[in-house]
KEKOL-287150 format. One record per residue (C-alpha): x negated, y, z negated; residue in one letter; residue number from 1. Coordinates in Angstrom, 3 decimals. Each point is the difference from the previous one (the first is absolute). Layout:
N
        c1        c2        c3  residuo  num
         X         Y         Z        a  NUM
...
***
This chain:
213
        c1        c2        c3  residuo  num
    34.490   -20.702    16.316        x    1
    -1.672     2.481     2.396        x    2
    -1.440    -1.274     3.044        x    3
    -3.667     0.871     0.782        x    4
    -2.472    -0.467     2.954        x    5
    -3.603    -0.220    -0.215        x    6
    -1.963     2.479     1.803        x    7
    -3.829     0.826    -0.217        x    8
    -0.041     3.652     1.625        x    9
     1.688     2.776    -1.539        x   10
    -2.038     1.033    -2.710        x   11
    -1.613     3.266     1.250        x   12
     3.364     1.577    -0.145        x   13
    -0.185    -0.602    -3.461        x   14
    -3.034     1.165    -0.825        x   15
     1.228     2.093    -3.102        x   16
     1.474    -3.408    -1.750        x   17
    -1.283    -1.169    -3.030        x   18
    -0.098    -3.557     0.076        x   19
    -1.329    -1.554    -3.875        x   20
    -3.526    -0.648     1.055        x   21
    -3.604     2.107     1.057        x   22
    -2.809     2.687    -1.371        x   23
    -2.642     1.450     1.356        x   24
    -3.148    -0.697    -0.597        x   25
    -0.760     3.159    -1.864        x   26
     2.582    -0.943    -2.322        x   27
    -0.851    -3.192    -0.463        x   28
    -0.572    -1.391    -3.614        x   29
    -2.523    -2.619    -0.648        x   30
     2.421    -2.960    -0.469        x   31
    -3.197    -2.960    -0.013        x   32
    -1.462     1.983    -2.931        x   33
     4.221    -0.188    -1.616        x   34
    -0.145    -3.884     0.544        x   35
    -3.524    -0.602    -1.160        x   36
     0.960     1.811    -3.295        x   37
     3.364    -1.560    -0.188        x   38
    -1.732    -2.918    -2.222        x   39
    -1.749     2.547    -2.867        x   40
     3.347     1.469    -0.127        x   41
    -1.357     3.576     1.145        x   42
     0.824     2.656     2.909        x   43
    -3.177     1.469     0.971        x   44
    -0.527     3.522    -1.519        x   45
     3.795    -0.047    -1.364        x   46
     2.167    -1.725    -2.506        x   47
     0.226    -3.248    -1.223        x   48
     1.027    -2.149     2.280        x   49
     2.792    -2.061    -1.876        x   50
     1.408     1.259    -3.192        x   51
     2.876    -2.115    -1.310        x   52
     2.077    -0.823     2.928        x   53
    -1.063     2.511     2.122        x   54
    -2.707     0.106     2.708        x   55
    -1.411     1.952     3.034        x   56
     0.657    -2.000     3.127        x   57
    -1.434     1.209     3.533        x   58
     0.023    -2.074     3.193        x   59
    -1.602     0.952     3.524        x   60
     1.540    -1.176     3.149        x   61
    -0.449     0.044     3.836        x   62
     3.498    -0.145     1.506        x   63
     1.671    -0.051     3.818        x   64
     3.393     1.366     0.079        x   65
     2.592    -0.516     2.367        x   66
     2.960     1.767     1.709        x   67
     3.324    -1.571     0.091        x   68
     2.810     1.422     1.912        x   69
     3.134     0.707    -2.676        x   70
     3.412    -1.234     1.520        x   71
     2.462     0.362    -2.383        x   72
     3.255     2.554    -1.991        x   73
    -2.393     2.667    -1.174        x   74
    -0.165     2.912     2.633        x   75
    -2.694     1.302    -1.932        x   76
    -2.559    -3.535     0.313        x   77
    -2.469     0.611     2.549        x   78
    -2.585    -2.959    -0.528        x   79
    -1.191    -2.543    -2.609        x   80
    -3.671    -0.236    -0.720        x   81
    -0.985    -2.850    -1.385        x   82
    -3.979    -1.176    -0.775        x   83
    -2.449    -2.734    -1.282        x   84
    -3.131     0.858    -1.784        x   85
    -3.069    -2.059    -1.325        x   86
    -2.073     1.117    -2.492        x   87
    -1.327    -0.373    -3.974        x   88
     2.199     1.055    -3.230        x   89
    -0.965    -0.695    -3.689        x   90
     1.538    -2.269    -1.526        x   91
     0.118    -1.858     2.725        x   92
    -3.228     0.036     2.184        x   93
     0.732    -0.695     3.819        x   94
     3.340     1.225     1.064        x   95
     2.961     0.735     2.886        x   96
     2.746     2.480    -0.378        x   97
     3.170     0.248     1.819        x   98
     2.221     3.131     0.680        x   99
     2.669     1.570     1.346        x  100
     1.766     3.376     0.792        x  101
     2.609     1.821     2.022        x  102
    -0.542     3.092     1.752        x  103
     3.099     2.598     0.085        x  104
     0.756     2.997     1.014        x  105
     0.347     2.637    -3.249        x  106
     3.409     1.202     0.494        x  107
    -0.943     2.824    -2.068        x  108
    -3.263     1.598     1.741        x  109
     0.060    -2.194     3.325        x  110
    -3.149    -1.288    -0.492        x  111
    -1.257    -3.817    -0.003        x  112
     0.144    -1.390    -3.472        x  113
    -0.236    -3.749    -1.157        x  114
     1.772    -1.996    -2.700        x  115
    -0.112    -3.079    -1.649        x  116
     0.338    -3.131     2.136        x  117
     0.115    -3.471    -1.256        x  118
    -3.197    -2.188     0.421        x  119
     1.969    -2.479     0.594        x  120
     1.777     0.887     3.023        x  121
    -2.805    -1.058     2.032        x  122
    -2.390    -2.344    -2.370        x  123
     2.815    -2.422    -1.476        x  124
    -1.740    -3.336     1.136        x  125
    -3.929     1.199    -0.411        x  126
     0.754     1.169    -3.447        x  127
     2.266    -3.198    -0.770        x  128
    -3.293    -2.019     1.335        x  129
    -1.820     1.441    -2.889        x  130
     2.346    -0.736    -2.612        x  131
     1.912     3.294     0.079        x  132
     3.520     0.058    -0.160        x  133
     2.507     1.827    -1.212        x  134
    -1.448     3.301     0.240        x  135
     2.735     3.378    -0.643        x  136
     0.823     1.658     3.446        x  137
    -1.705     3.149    -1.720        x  138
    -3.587    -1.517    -0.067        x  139
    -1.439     2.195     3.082        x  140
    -3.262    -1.214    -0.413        x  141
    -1.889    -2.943    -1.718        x  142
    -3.342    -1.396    -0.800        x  143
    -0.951    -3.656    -0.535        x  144
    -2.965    -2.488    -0.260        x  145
     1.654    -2.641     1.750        x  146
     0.279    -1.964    -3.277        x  147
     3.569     0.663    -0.875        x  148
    -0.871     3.382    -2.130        x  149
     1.081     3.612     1.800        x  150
     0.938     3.247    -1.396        x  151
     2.844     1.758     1.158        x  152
     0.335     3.852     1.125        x  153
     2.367     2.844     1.245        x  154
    -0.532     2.680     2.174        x  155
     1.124     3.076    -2.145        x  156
    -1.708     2.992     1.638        x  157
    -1.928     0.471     3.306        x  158
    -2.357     2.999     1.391        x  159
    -1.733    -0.277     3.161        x  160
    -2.334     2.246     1.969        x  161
    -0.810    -0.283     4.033        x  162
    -3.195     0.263     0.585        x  163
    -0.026    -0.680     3.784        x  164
     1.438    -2.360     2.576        x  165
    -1.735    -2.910    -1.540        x  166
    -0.338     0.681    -3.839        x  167
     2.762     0.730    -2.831        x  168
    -0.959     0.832    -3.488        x  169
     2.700    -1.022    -3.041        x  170
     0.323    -0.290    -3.589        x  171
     3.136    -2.078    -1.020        x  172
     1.349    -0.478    -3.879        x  173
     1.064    -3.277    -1.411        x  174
     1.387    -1.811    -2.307        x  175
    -0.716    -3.490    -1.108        x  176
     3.827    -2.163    -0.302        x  177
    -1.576    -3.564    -0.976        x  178
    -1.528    -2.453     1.471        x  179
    -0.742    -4.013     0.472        x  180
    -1.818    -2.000    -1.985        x  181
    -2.455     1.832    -2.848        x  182
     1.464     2.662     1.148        x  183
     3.737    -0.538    -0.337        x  184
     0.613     2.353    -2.734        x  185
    -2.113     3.395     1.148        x  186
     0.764     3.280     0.197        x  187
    -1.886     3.416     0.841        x  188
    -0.405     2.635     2.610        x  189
    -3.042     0.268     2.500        x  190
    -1.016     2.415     2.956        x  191
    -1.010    -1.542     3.101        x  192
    -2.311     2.497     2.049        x  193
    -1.205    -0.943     3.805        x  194
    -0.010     0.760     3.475        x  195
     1.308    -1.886     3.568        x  196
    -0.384     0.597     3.695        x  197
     3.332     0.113     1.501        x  198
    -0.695    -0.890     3.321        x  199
    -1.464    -3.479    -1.532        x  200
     1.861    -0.849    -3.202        x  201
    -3.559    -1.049    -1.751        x  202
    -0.780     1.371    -3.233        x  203
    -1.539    -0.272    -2.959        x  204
     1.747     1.344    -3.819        x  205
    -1.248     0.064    -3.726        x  206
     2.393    -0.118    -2.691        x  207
    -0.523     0.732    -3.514        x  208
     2.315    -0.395    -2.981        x  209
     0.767    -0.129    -3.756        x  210
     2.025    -3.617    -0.519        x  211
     1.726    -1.495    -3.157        x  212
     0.779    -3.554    -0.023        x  213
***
């Protein structure tokens, strides 16, 4: 087991990161008009929203990150960054989402890249308080109502742009591995798009995907 220490400073050296949550507002999708559509089954000015056993699902999240100091065998680890978020999601209406990654060092280009962490590593016993247990050590990321229901995702693909000291642009690929509850059995992929000041950790993120279940 790898030995960590919290630590609240440190982000602005990783300002590049992508960490699975923020967008700017620009970018941002109207996710109220999403979940006051979700009941007539339609995606504003798009497809319908549910055919068969597959349905658009978008969520919208303010989030603080956090750095953690990695202490362990890899020479590559640098830090974890874990996060909370609040926000809404359809499907499920209020929300919180927990994640998780590890920042290395590309021992191909040099450069700062991340890669999947588990949620887990630092949420155990607030996840376990909301009836969610047994979660894979590949769930990155997840989103709940607090009512024993969550879907599961992995961190496939991350690209990130610095915009200056205190705001970094990303768009980050995932994939949906399960989740709790109605949700046990889905499956999809989704691209989270956001921003995050690196000096503060606070952010905010919209994802968007295409899940089966």
């Amino acid at each position: 087991m790898k030995q960590i220490k919290l630590k609240l400073s440190g982000l602005v050296l990783m300002s590049g990161i992508v960490l699975s949550s923020c967008m700017s507002e620009a970018e941002t999708p109207v996710i109220n008009e999403l979940l006051t559509n979700e009941s007539t089954g339609v995606v504003p000015g798009g497809e319908n929203f549910r055919k068969g056993s597959e349905y658009n699902y978008s969520e919208e999240f303010s989030n603080q990150l956090f750095s953690v100091e990695y202490i362990g065998d890899n020479p590559l680890g640098i830090a974890f960054f874990p996060g909370t978020g609040t926000g809404m999601a359809n499907r499920m209406g209020k929300a919180s989402s927990f994640l998780n990654q590890l920042a290395i060092i590309d021992p191909n280009t040099g450069g700062i890249i991340t890669i999947n962490a588990p949620v887990t590593q630092f949420f155990t016993n607030e996840l376990a308080s909301l009836g969610l247990t047994e979660i894979p050590d590949e769930v990155s990321s997840l989103t709940t109502d607090g009512k024993g229901n969550a879907i599961w995702f992995k961190n496939i693909k991350n690209i990130t742009t610095s915009i200056s000291e205190t705001l970094t642009e990303f768009e980050a690929e995932v994939e949906v591995i399960g989740g709790n509850g109605r949700f046990s059995k889905s499956s999809g992929k989704g691209i989270v798009k956001g921003t995050f000041n690196p000096m503060t950790g606070k952010g905010s993120s919209v994802l968007q995907a295409r899940i089966n279940y």
